[in-house]
C-alpha positions in Angstrom: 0.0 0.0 0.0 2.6 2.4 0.9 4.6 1.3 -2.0 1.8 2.3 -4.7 0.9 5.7 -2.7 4.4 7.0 -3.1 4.8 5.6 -6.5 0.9 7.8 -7.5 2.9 10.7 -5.8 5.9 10.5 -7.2 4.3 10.1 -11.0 2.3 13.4 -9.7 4.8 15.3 -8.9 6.5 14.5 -12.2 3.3 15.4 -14.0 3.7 18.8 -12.4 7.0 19.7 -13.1 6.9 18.7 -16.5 3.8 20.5 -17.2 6.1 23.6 -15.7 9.2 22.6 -17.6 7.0 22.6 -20.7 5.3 25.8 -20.2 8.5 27.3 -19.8 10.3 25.7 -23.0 6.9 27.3 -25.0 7.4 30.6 -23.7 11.1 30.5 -24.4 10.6 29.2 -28.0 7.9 31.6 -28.1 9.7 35.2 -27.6 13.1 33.4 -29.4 10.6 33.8 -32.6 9.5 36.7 -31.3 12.8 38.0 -31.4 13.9 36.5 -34.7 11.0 38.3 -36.5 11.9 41.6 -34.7 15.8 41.4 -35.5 14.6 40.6 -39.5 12.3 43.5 -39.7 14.7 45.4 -38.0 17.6 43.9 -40.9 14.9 45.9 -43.6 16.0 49.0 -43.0 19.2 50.0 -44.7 20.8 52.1 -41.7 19.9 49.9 -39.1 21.5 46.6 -41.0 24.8 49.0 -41.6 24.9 49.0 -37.8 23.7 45.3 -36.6 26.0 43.1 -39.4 29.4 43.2 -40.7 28.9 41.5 -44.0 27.5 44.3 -46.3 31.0 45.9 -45.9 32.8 42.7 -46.6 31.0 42.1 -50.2 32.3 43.9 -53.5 30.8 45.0 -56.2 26.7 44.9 -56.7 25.8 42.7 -59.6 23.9 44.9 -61.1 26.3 48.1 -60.7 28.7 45.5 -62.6 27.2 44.9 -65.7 26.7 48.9 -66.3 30.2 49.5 -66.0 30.6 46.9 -68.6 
């Protein structure tokens, strides 16, 4: 008897921190994406993605600007 109570405890108490563990992993993944779409938007305007990456000053010549020179 004592054996099956603490076994229907212990599967409760692991019921209740998963379901906390689980909330918690949603709301994580949840402002991550949140984030992500904030940090692309943001990537849209020209003087803010001068400031946030390093690659635009790294790459050469526009294709385009190329083939007019040509």
């Amino acid at each position: 008897m004592n054996n099956r109570h603490s076994s229907r405890r212990y599967e409760r108490l692991y019921y209740v921190l998963s379901k906390r563990m689980e909330r918690r992993a949603l709301i994580l993944i949840t402002s991550l994406l949140i984030l992500l779409v904030i940090y692309q938007l943001l990537l849209l305007v020209p003087d803010m993605k001068r400031n946030m990456t390093s690659i635009d000053r790294l790459e050469g010549t526009p294709i385009q600007m190329q083939t007019l020179h040509e």
